[in-house]
N, C-alpha and C positions, 0 to 999 in steps of 0.2 A: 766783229763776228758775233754770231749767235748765239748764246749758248743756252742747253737743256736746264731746266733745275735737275737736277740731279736729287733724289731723299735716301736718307741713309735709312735701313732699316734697325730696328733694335740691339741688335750685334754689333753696330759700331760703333768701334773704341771712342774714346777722346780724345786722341789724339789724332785720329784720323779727321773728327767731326774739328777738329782746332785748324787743322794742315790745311781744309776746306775753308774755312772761314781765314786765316790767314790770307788767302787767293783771290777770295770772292767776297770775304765784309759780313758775307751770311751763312747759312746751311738749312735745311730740312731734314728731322727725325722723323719718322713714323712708326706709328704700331709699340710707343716703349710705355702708354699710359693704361692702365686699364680699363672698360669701356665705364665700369660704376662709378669709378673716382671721375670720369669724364660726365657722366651722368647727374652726379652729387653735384658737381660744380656748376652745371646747366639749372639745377635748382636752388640752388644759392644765389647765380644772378638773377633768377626769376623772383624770388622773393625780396630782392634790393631794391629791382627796377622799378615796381611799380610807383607813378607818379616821378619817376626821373625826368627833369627836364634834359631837350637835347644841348649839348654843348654850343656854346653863343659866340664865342671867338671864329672869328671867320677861318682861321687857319684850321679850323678843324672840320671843315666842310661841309656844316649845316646838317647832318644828318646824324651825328655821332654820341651816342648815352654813355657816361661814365660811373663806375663805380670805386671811387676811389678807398685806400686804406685797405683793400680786399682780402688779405691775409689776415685781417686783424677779423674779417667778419663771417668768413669762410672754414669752416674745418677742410673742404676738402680739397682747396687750395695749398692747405698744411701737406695733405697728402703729396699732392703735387712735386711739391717741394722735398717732401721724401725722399722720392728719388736719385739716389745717388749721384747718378749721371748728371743732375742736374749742376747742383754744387760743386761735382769733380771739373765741369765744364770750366763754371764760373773762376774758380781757382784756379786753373789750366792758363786762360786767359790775363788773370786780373793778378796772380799771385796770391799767397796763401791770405786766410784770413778775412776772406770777402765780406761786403753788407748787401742786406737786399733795402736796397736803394726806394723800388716804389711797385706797387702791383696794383690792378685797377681789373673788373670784369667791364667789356668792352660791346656794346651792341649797336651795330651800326643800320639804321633803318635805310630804305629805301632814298636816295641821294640825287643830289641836281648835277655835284660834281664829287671826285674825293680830294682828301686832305692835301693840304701842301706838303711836299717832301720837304724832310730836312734831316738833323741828325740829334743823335737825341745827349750827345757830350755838349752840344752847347751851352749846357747848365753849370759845364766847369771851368767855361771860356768866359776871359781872356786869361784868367789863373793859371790853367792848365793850357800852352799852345798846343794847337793841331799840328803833330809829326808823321806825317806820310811813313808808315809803315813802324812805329814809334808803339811804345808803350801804350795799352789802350786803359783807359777808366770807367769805364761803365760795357754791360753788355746788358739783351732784351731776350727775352722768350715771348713768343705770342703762339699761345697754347690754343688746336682749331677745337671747341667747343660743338659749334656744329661746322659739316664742310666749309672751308672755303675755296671758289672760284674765280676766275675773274671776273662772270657774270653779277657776283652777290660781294665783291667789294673787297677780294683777298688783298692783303698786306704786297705793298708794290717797293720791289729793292731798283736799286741802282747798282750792278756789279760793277767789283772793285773800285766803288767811289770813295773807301776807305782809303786809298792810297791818293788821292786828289790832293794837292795841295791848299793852305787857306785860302780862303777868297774865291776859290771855283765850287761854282753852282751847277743846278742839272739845266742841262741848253737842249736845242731841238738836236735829234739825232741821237743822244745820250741811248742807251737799251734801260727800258724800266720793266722788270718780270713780275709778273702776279704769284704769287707762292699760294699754288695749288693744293691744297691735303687735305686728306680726310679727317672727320673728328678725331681725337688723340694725338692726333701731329701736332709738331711745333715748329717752329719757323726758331730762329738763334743772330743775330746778328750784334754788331762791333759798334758801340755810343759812337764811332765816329761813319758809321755807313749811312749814306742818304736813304729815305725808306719813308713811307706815309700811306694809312690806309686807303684802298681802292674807294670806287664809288658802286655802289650798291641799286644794279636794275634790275633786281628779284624785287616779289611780293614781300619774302620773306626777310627777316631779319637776320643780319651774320653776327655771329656770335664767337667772344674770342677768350682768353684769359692772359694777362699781361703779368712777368715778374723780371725786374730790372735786378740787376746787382754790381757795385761799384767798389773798385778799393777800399778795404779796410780802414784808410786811415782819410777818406774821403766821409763829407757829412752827406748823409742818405736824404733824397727826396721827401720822405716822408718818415716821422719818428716813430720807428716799431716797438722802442723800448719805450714810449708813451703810450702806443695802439695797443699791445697786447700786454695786460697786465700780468704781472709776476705771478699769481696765481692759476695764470691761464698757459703761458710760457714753460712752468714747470712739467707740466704734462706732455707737451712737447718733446720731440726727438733732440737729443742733443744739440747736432749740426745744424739744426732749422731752429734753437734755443739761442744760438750762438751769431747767425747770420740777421739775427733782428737785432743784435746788439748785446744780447745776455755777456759777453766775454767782450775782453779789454783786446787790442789791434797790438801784437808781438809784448805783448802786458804790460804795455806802458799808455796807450790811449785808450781813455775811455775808463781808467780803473777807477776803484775805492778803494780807498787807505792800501794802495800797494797792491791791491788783488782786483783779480776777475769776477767782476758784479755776480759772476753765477755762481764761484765759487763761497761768495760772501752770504750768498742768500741760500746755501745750501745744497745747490739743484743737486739730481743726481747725477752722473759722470755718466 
């Protein structure tokens, strides 16, 4: 059967936006980002991109610019992250104490075809087995910067391909949805839901922002407690101080001398 994308507007809880993605692997937010901090971030990728070569691995469909490390480079990415909801999300899912795993600004030009589907928990396989309906280890947000369409190359799910057993792939038939939204929307999906960006037949360039977050006591894609130094961290809101690594995983991983990095280096509470 068919189904709608469904978008939750800003008033829904977390645990509704969990109960959906339990079901379907993904969900749609709209309208919870403000349009500046959406704005700010459009100009953060603009000032990265220039001279970005496009990404060269075929699996990424020939069309696609990265900017990786992007919280480390972004203030208004930080904002982003602010967001409650966002964090409440991540911990909702992953259990308390989450890391952000890896965030990248994402610009996908004009495309011959889009990416290969896959899933983005492969990074913790064979370690971590795939459990149909099982503990999850990683979750994505793909924040729409400017609209995304299915024309201009919006992010493509496979519902409920999260409960698929190992070994099964997307085959012909499968339903694959383009996640439609306007700027400030977000897309949410499960490390283990199949998903890869669309292809892109506008003039125009789709524009996206990416922030991954994985169990606590998993090692992150990318080292934030390298990328933003201690004096840039401190400035930072606590819970986004804490999710690049500032704080030890139930205050035994990750510490120094028995304590929590943030607590050793002063930060404020």
């Amino acid at each position: 059967t068919s189904m709608r994308v469904d978008q939750f507007d800003p008033s829904a809880s977390v645990a509704d936006v969990k109960s959906h993605m339990e079901e379907w692997g993904f969900a749609v937010v709209v309208g919870r980002q403000p349009p500046a901090v959406i704005d700010a971030v459009r100009r953060d990728i603009d000032r990265h991109a220039d001279g970005l070569p496009l990404l060269d691995k075929p699996f990424f469909g020939g069309a696609l610019k990265k900017i990786d490390g992007f919280v480390a480079k972004s203030p208004a990415m930080v904002d982003l992250m602010a967001d409650p909801f966002v964090i409440d999300l991540a911990e909702a899912i992953l259990g308390p104490e989450p890391l952000l795993n890896g965030s990248a600004g994402f610009i996908l030009e004009t495309g011959s075809r889009p990416q290969d589907l896959h899933h983005d928990d492969i990074i913790y396989q064979p370690y971590l087995p795939r459990v149909p309906g099982g503990p999850q280890s990683l979750i994505h947000y793909m924040f729409a910067i400017t609209e995304f369409t299915a024309d201009n190359g919006a992010t493509r799910m496979v519902p409920a391909s999260h409960l698929w057993p190992a070994g099964r792939e997307p085959a012909e038939g499968d339903e694959v949805l383009a996640l439609e939204m306007p700027p400030g929307g977000f897309a949410v999906w499960l490390g283990s839901t199949w998903h890869g960006a669309g292809r892109n037949t506008t003039a125009r360039p789709r524009i996206g922002a990416d922030l991954g977050f994985n169990c606590g006591w998993l090692r992150p894609h990318e080292a934030y407690h390298l990328l933003v130094p201690q004096a840039l961290a401190r400035s930072y809101p606590r819970r986004v101080r804490e999710v690049l690594g500032y704080r030890a995983h139930r205050g035994m991983l990750g510490c120094i001398d028995r304590q929590n990095p943030g607590d050793l280096l002063g930060f404020p509470q």
